[in-house]
C-alpha positions, 0 to 999 in steps of 0.5 A: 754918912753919920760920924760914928764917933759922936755914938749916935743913935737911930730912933723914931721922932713923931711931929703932931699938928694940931689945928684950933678949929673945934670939929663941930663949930670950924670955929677958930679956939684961937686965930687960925693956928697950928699947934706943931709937937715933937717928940722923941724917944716915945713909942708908937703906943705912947703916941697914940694915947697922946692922940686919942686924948688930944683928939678928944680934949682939943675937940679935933676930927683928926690931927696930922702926924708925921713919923721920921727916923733920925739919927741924934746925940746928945752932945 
């Protein structure tokens, strides 16, 4: 249950993992590693225009998202 009191808000948060292997070599950029990004208060179009650059940028076949709802405030 959520303590309305501290006026929450629900609202999507998206986690991107990165792997640093490049898509054509599977070669490492860095020892083998994954590069975890969280976003909040982005839209879906948003994130997807972060990830048509990453994917192209970072040399990557695909990159992991995950979509949750989650209630936060600032407090």
């Amino acid at each position: 249950m959520v303590d309305s009191s501290l006026n929450f808000e629900k609202r999507d948060k998206y986690t991107l993992y990165i792997g640093t292997n490049y898509k054509d070599t599977k070669e490492p950029i860095f020892t083998e590693t994954t590069l975890v990004y969280t976003f909040y208060e982005v839209t879906e179009d948003q994130i997807n225009s972060i990830l048509d650059e990453a994917i192209k940028e970072l040399n990557q076949q695909s990159i992991l998202v995950e979509k949750d709802n989650i209630y936060y405030t600032y407090h």
